[in-house]
N, C-alpha and C positions, 0 to 999 in steps of 0.2 A: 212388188207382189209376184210371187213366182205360180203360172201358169200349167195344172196339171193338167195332163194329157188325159182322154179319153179316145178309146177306140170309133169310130166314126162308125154308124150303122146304119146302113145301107135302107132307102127310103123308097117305098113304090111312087110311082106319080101318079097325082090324081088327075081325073079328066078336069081341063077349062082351071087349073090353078098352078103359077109357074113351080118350080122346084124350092126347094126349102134355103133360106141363105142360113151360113155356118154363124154361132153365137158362139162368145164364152160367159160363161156364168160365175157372178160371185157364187161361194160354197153358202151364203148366210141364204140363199134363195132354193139350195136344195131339197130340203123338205119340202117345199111349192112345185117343183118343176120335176121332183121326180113322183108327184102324187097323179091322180087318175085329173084328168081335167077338169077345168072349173070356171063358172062365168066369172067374166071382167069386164070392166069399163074406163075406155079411156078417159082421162081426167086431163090432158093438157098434151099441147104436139106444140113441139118445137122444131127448128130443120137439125137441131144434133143429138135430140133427145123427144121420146113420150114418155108418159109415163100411166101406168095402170096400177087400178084400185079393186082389188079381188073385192068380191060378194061375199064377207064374212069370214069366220077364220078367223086363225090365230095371227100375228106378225113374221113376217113382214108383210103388211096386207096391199103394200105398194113396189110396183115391181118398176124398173126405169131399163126405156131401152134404149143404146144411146151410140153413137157413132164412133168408128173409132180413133176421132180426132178431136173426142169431146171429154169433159172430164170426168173422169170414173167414181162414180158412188158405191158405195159399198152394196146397193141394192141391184147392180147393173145388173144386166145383159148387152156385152159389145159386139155389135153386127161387125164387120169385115166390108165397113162402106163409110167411104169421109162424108159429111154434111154438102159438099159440093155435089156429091151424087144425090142427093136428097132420095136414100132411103124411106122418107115418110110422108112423100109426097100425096098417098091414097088414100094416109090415116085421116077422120076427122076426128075431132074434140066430141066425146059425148057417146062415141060408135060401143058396139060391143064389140068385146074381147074373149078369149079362153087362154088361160095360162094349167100347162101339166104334160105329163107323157115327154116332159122333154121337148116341147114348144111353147113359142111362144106367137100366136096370133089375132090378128086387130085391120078388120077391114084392108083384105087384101096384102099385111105384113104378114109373113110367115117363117119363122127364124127357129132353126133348129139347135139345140146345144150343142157345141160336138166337146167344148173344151169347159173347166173350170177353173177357175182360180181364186186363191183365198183374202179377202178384206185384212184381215189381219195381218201386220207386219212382224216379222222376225227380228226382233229385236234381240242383239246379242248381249250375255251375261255383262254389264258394266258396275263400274266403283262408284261410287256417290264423286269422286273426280273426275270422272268422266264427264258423268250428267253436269256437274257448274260447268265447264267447259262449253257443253254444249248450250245451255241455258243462256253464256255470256254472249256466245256465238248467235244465238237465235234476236237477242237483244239486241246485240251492234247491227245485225240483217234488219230487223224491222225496223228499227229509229234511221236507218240509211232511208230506206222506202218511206219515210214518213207518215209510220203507224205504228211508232211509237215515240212518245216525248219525256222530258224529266217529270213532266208531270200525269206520266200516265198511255193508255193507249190514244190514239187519236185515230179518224175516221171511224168507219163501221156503221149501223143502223142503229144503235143506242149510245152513240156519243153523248159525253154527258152526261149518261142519265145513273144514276149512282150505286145500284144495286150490281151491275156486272163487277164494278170495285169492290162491292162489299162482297160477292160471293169470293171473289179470288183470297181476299184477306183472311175470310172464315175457313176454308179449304189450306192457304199457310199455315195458318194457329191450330189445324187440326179440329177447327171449331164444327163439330159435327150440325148441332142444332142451327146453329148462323148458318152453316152453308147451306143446307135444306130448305130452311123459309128462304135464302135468297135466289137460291134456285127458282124455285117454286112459282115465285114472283115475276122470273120473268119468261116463266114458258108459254110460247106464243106471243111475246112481245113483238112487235114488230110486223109492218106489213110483204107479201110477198107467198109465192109458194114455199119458202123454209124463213119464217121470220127469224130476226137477228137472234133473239134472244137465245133460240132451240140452235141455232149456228154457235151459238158460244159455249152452250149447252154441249153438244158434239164435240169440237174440238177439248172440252174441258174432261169430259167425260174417257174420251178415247184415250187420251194422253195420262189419266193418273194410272187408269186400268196395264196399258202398255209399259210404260214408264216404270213403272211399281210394280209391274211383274217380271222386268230385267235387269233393274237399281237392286244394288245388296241390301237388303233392312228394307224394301218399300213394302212390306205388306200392309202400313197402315193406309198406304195411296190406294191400294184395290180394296182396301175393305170401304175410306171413302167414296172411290167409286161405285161398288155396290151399292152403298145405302144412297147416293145420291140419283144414282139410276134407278133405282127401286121409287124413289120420291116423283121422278119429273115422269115415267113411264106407266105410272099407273092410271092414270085418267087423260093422257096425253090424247087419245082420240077425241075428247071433247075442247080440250083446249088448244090447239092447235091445228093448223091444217092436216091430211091425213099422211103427204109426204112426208111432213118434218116429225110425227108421229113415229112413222118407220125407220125414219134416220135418229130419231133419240133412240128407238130401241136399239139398233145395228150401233149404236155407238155404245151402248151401255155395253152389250155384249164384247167389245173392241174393235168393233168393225168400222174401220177408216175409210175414207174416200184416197185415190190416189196423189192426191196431192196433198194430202193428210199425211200420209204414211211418210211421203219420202221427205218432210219436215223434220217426223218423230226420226225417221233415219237419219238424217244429219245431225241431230241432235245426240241419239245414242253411238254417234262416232261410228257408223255401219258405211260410211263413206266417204272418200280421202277427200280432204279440201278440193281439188281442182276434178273430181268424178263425177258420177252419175248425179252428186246431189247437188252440183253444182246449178245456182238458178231457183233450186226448190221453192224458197220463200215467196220470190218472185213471182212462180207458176200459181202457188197458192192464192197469194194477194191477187191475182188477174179472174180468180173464178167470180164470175155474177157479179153485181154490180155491188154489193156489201158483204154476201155469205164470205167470200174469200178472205176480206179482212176480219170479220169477226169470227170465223174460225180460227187465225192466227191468233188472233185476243184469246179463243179458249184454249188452245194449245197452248200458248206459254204460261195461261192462268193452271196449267196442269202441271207441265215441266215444274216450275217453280214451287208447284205445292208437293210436288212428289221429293224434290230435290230438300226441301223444309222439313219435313215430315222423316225423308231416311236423316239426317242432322241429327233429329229429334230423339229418336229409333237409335242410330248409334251412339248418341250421350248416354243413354239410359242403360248399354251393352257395356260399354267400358268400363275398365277396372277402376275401384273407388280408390286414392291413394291411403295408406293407411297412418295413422298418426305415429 
């Protein structure tokens, strides 16, 4: 994720409250934080991460502010402070908050934007050769880690249980109607602040949109992504928690977490066997005690359908041979 600069602007001090710490912000939170201020409430405090829940509005109506040795959601704001310093030492669960103007503040945290950077990965132009490659590569990583077997994925929060199979099936066959009820069925499955289902959800989602808009012939990957995010984000605030609510939508839109992206990047060949992506899969499977792997479960249920789907796409481009 490549970090644009912003000019730093210069901050009076207030009486009786320390100086402002530097943030960098995802861009998916810039319509939020560069609006006039607005009540919030913290919803959850962690030592590497809180997370806030605006008072109405449109999405992302959950903002995550989180350390910068913690893992990056596409909803962040990253302080310039590891979890050892406990930045959130002040916050309680439940306090108000004000997110706008370029802050973000919550019982005594007060974190100023100075920098941004974009959720979405750059994914360079590739061949439908590329992407098996990568796809093969993502397969031998996860069955090494053992999360994935001949028989399927393993681990995760809905091992077993049948429908994450059957969405990934209906999403290969291009099966628009399958893939929607299966969707559908498992948003909010799972217990937790991002239950499994909306984790497999994200990674599936992220990955056809990305994937399908740098694969030659994947248009039919974004247009399933569309409709499938259109499906799982329309009532997503009533069925699931309001975090994994914001994270389905940041994903429908493309917006990845950082160990999301630099998966998709190893995949779309954006980084040389022994580089920067070296580890990726690893970094991934380590987040949370399930999301990690079954986002890896959506991410290759999306590779794979994106990789299907261009197949599909250039059979139907080829020249017919003539009799």
């Amino acid at each position: 994720m490549t970090a644009l600069a912003r000019a730093p602007i210069p901050l009076p001090a207030r009486p009786g409250r320390r100086p402002p710490a530097a943030g960098a912000a995802s861009l998916a939170l810039r319509p939020l934080l560069d609006s006039p201020r607005r009540a919030a409430r913290v919803i959850a405090v962690f030592p590497a991460a809180l997370y806030l829940e605006m008072r109405g509005g449109a999405e992302p109506r959950v903002l995550a502010v989180v350390t910068s040795d913690a893992g990056r959601l596409p909803n962040a704001v990253v302080v310039v402070a590891s979890r050892r310093e406990h930045p959130f030492r002040s916050v309680r669960e439940g306090a108000d908050a004000a997110v706008g103007e370029g802050r973000v503040e919550a019982d005594g945290l007060n974190v100023r934007v100075r920098r941004w950077w974009d959720p979405s990965p750059r994914l360079s132009g590739m061949q439908p050769a590329t992407l098996a490659r990568g796809v093969h590569a993502l397969e031998e990583e996860l069955t090494a880690a053992g999360a994935l077997t001949a028989a399927g994925p393993a681990g995760g929060g809905l091992a077993g249980h049948p429908d994450p199979a059957a969405l990934a099936a209906a999403c290969a066959a291009g099966d628009l109607a399958g893939a929607v009820e299966a969707a559908e069925r498992i948003v909010g499955l799972g217990p937790g602040l991002t239950p499994s289902g909306d984790d497999i959800l994200c990674g599936l989602l992220v990955s056809l949109r990305l994937v399908g808009d740098a694969v030659r012939h994947g248009g039919a990957a974004v247009r399933l992504a569309d409709w499938l995010g259109a499906a799982v984000t329309t009532d997503a605030g009533t069925r699931t928690t309001a975090l994994a609510a914001t994270l389905l939508h940041c994903a429908a839109a493309g917006g990845a977490g950082a160990e999301v992206a630099a998966v998709l990047r190893r995949v779309a060949g954006c980084e040389p066997p022994g580089g920067a992506g070296r580890g990726a899969v690893r970094r991934l499977l380590s987040v949370g005690h399930t999301s990690g792997t079954d986002l890896a479960h959506g991410v290759l249920a999306g590779c794979r359908a994106a990789l299907a789907l261009t197949a599909t796409a250039s059979a139907r481009r080829a020249p017919r041979a003539t009799a």
